[in-house]
C-alpha positions as CSV (number, residue, x, y, z in Angstrom):
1,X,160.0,166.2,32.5
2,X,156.2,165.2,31.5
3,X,154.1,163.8,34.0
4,X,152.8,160.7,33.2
5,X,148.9,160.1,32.8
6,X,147.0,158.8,35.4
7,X,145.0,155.7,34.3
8,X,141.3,156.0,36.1
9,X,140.8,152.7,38.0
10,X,137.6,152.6,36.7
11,X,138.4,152.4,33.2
12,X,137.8,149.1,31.1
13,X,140.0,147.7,28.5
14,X,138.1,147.5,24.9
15,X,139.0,145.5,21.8
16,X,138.6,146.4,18.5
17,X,135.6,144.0,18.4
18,X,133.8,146.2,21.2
19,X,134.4,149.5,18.9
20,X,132.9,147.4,16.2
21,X,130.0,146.5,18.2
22,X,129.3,149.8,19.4
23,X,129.2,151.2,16.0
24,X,127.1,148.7,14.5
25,X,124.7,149.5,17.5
26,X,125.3,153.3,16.5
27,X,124.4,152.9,12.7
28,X,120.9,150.5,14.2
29,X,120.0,152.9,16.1
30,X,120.1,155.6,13.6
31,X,118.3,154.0,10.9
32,X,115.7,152.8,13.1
33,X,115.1,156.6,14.3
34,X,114.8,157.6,10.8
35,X,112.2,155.1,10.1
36,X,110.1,155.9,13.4
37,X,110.5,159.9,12.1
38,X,109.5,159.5,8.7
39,X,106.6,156.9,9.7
40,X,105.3,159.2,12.5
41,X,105.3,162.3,9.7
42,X,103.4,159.7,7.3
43,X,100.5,159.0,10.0
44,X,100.6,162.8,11.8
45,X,100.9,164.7,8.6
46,X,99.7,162.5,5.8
47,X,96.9,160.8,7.4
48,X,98.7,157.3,6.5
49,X,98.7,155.5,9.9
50,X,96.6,153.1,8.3
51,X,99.0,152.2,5.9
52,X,101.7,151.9,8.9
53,X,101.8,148.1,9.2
54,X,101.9,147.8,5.0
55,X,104.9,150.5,4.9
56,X,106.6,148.6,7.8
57,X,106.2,145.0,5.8
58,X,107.4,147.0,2.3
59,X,110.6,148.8,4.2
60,X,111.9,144.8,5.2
61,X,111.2,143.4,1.7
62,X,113.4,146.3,0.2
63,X,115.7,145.8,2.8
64,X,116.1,142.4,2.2
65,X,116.6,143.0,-1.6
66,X,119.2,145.4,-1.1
67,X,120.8,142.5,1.3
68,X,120.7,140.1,-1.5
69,X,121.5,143.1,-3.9
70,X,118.7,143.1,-6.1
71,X,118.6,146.6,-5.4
72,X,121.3,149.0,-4.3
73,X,120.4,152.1,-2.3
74,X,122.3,153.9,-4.9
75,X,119.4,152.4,-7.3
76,X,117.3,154.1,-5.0
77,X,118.0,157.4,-4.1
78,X,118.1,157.8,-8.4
79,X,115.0,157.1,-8.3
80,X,113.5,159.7,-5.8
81,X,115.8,162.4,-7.0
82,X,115.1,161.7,-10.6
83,X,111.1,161.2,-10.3
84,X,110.4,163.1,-7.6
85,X,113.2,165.5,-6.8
86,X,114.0,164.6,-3.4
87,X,117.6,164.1,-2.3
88,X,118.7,161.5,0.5
């Protein structure tokens, strides 16, 4: 005969909605590292941290035309794999 599980006292009860949550926090956080990476590469290795504040202003202009989809990030990575060989 199997034992049955303990459950810890301490665990808490989670909805679908909190899994949802916590992945949308996931995927926010991830994006915004990449963005801090490849902007800290364009100032340390590029000399560009100048044109920080103008790249920052351009990334939400794109992002908001991909929200309205004027531009699809399959659009996009085309583009830089096509002109300039770089896969994403």
């Amino acid at each position: 005969m199997a034992k049955k599980k303990k459950k810890s006292p301490k665990s808490i009860p989670r909805t679908q909605a909190d899994v949802d949550r916590g992945y949308e926090c996931g995927v926010n956080d991830g994006v915004a590292n990449a963005i801090a990476i490849f902007m800290m590469v364009a100032h340390d290795k590029f000399d560009l941290g100048d044109k920080i504040p103008d790249m920052w202003k351009e990334i939400t202009k794109l992002s908001e035309e991909i929200k309205e989809k004027r531009v699809t990030l399959g659009d996009i990575r085309r583009v830089l794999l096509e002109e300039y060989n770089v896969r994403v």
